[in-house]
N, C-alpha and C positions, 0 to 999 in steps of 0.2 A: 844628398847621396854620397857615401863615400867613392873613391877613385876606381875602385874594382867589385869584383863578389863578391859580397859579402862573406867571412872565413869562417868566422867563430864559429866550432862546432854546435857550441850552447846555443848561439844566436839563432843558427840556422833550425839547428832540431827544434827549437818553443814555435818558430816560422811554420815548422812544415806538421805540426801535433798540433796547431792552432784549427787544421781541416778536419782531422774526425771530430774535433772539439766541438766544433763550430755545426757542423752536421746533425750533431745528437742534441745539441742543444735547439736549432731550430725546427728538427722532428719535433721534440719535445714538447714546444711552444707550440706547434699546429696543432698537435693533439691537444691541447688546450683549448685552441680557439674551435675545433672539431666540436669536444662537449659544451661546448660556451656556445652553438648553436651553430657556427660559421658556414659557409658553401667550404664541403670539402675538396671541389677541384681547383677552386680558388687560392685554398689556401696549400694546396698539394703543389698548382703552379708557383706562388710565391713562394715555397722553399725552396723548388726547383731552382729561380731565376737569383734567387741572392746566393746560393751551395755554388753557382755557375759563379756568381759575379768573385765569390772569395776565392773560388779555383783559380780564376786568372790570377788576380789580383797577388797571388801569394806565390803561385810558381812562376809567374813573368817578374816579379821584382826578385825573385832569389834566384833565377835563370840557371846556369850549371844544369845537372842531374836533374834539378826538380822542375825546368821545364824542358829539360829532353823527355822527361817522362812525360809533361803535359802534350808535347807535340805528338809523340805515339798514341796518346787516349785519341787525339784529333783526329786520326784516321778511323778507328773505330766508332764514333760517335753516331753512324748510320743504326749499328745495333743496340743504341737504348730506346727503350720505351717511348713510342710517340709522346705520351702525356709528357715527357721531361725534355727531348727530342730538341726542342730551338732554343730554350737558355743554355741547354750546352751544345749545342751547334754553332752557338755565337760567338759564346767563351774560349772554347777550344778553337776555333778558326782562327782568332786573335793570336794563340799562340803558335801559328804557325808561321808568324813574321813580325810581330813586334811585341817587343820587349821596352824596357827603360832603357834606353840608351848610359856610356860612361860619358864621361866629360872629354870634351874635345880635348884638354893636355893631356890626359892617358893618353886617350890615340894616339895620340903626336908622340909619347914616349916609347910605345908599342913599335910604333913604324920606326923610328931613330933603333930601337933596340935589332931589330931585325935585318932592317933593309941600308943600315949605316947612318949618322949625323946626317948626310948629304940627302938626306929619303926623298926630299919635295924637291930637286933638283932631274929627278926622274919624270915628273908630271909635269904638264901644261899647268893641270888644275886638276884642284883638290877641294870637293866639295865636306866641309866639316861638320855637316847634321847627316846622320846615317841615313840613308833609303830603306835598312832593314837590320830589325834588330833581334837574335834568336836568343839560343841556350848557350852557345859557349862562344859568340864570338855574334859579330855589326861586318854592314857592308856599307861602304861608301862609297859614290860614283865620281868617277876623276877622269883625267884625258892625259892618256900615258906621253911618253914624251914623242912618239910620232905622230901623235893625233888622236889615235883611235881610244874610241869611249872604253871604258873598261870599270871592273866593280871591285874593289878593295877592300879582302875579308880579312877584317882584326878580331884578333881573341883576347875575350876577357882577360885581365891578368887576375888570377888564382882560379881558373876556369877546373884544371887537372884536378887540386883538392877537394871544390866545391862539389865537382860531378860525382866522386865517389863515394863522396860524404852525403848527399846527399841520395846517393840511391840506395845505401848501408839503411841511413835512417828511412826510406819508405817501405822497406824489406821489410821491416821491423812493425810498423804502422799498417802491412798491407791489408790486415784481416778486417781493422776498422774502417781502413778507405774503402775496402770494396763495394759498400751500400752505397755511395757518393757515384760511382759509376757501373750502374746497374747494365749488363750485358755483356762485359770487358772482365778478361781472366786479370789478374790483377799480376798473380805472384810469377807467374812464367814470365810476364812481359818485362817485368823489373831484373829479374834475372838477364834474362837476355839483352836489357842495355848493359848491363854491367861488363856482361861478357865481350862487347864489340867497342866500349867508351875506349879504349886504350888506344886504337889505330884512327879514331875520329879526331885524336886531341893532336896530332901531328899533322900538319895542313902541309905537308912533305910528301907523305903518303895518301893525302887526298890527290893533292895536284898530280900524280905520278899516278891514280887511276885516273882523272878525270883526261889527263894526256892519252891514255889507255882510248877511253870511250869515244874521245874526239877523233882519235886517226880512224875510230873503226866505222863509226857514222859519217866520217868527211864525204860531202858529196850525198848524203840520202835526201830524198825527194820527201821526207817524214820526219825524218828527227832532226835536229841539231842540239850538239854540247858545244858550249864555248871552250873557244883554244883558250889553257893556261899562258900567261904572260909573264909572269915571275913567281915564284917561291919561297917560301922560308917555315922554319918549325909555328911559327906564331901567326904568322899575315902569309896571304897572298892576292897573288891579281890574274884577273880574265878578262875576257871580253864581255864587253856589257851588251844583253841584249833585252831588248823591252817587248815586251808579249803582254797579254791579257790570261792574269791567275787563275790557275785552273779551278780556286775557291769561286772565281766569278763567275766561271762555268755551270759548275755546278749552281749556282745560286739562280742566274737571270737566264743561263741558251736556252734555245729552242730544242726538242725532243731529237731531231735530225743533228743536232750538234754536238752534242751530248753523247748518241751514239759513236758520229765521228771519233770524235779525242778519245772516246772506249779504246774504240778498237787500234789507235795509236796509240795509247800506253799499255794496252794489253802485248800490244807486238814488240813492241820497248821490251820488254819486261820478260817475255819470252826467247826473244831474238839475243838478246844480250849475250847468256853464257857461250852461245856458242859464235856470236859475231867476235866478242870480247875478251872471251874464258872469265868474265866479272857478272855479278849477279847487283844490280844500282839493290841496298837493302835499305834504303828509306824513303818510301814512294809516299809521303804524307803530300797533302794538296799542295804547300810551298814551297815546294820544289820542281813546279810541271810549270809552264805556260804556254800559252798557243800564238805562235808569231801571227803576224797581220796576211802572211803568206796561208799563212795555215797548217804551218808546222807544227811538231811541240819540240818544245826544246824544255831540256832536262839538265836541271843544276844540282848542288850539293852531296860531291861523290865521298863523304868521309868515311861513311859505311857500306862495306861493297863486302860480298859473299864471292869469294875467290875460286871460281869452276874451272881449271885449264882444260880440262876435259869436257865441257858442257854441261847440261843436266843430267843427271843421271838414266842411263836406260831402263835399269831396275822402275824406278818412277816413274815413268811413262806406259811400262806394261804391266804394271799394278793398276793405273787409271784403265788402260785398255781393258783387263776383266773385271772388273768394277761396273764400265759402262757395259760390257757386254752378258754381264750374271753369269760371268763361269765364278761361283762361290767357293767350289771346293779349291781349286788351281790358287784362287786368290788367295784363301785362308793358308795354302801349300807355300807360298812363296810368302806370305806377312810373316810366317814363321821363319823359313832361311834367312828373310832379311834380320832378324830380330826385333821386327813390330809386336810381336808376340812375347811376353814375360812368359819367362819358363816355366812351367805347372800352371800353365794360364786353362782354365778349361774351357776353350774359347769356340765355339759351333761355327761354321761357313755362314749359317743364317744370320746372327748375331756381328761376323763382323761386316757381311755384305749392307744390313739393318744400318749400323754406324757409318761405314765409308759412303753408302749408295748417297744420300742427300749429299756429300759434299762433291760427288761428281755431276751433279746435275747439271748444270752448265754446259757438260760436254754431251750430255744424250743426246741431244736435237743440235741443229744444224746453228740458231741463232737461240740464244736465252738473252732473258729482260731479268736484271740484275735491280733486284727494288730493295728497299728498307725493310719491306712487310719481310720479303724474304731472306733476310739475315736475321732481323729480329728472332723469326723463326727456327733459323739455327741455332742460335743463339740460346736461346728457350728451352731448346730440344735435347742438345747434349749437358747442359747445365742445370736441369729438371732431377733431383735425386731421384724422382719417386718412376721415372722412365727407363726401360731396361739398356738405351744408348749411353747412360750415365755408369751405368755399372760395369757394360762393357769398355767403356772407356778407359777406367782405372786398371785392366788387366792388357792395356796396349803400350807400349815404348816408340820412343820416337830416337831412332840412333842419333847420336850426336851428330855426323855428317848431312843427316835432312832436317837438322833442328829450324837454321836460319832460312833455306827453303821456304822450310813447311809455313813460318812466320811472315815473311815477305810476301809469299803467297796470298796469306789470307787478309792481309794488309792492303795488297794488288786489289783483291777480290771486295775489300770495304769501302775503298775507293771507288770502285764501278756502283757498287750500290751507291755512295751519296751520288754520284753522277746521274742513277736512274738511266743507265743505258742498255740498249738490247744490241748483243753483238755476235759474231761467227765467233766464239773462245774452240768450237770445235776444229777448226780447218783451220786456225793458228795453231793449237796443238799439231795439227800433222804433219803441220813446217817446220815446226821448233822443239817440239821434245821429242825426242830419241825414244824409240820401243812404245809410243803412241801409233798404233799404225788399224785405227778401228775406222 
């Protein structure tokens, strides 16, 4: 492996064209083995599990943009298709914390460049195999020079290039990737990393939220963020804390447990704009743990949706008629907002029809957040032939509730893999402003 990301734009783009390649050509080949007599769930499974095995394989070793973008399908992967459901539950979970690692002299040039010649004169110890390896940057556990454990996040070098470049070329690619991940919008989502990579690649402005989240949770009975320890544009350090992954959660607890950690990342996640004026905007499984207290503590602040004001109230009494079917009022107000495209000829039933299933959660007192049940969202607005699809293309999402609206349903994919039944109604009436049903 070479010392960094790999750059080459040629290199990278044959890398990342090599997946729909690979896609059509192993459809291809089942439809073969199909009239050649074979069991077709069989062989519906094994396209499934090797299309999974090359997704990792090819955005964990090209890292940057192309597995940021794998880490965002990872949250989604509740909404595909049971029959495909575990090869890419597997795949994608992987990318939510390991990568191929760089060679231990990078690092060491990495931390000289940032933190001075004198770097390891700061640490007790300095463990040099990463504990975790992502899209633009490895953490390594050390023992700072008071003692205390802590985790030292290095960025690739040519991390900036690679991420742009690579989500240019999936932009490009999205119309053929999207069979590869059947239930996930493909072209919004790629969009919208692009739009937020620029404040992630500065670990200056992570550490300066993630100070933000720590002073506002210091002391909660629920959450912890680790204190930042040092800084720099490229590396920094925190306190290391060891919990149990919220991917393990989701995979081995118990029904009662599961609900638990719900309903603490749902209140995380809610609580925030207005504990923090900061919106955490990558709630993927690798970044949650559940201390041995039974806390969660929540790491990786590179992407944060910046609320000083909290959520918006508007938003909250849009859900409120929503849940309550005052349709006309609501269809009166998606307009003022400019949910509404202009010369939209959009009916109160029609847009009540589209919003009502994504409030469901808040009608009743407690909802059970399943797979069936997103799949079914899923299905539902992405169905040509159903009248929520057509209404949907006459709706706008202003700019200001874009990253919202995304975290949001990101928050809500996450509860489904969890399989958890929680109060999301009576968090609402703590945390979002102009909810008041």
């Amino acid at each position: 492996m070479s010392d960094d990301i790999p750059r080459r734009t040629v290199q990278r783009s044959a890398r990342l064209a090599s997946l729909p390649l690979g896609f059509a050509s192993r459809t291809a080949a089942g439809w073969g083995r199909r009239l050649a007599g074979g069991d077709a769930g069989e062989i519906s499974a094994d396209v499934a599990r090797k299309g999974a095995e090359q997704l990792f394989a090819v955005l964990g070793e090209l890292k940057g943009g192309a597995m940021k973008f794998g880490q965002a399908l990872s949250v989604f992967e509740a909404a595909v298709p049971p029959e495909l459901a575990e090869p890419y539950r597997e795949a994608l979970t992987r990318l939510q914390t390991a990568a191929p690692p760089m060679p231990t002299a990078r690092t060491h040039r990495v931390l000289a460049e940032q933190f001075g010649r004198g770097w390891r004169e700061r640490f007790q110890e300095f463990d040099d195999t990463p504990a975790a390896s992502a899209s633009i940057g490895q953490v390594h556990r050390a023992v700072w020079g008071d003692g205390r454990e802590v985790a030292v996040k290095v960025q690739y070098p040519g991390a900036e290039e690679a991420v742009m470049a690579d989500l240019r070329q999936l932009q490009r690619f999205a119309r053929v990737i999207q069979p590869m991940v059947p239930g996930m919008e493909i072209k919004p989502l790629l969009q919208e990393l692009r739009d937020r990579m620029a404040e992630e690649l500065d670990y200056r402005d992570e550490a300066d939220a993630q100070r933000a989240f720590a002073a506002a949770f210091e002391g909660d009975e629920h959450v912890v963020v680790p204190r930042v320890v040092a800084s720099a544009p490229k590396a920094m350090v925190s306190e290391w804390i060891t919990g149990t992954p919220l991917s393990a959660i989701i995979r081995s607890a118990e029904p009662e447990e599961r609900d638990r950690v719900g309903n603490l990342l749902s209140t995380f996640h809610f609580s925030a704009p207005a504990r923090v004026g900061m919106l955490h905007a990558d709630p993927h499984p690798g970044n949650f743990q559940v201390l041995p207290d039974g806390r969660l503590c929540v790491i990786d602040f590179g992407a944060v949706a910046r609320l000083p004001d909290g959520l918006p109230h508007e938003l909250g009494h849009m859900l409120a008629l929503s849940v309550e079917d005052r349709a006309d009022e609501l269809l009166e107000l998606m307009r003022d907002l400019n949910f509404v495209l202009p010369d939209t000829d959009m009916t109160p039933e029609r847009a009540m029809a589209y919003l009502g299933p994504l409030v469901d959660p808040l009608r009743t007192e407690k909802f059970h957040f399943t797979r069936e049940w997103i799949r079914g969202q899923a299905e539902r607005l992405g169905d040509l032939r159903r009248p929520e699809f057509e209404t949907g293309r006459g709706l706008n999402l202003p700019p200001q509730y874009l990253l919202i609206h995304r975290v949001t349903l990101a928050s809500v994919a996450v509860l489904c893999q969890l399989d958890a039944e929680i109060g999301l109604r009576s968090i609402f009436r703590e945390w979002q402003p102009g909810f008041d049903v």
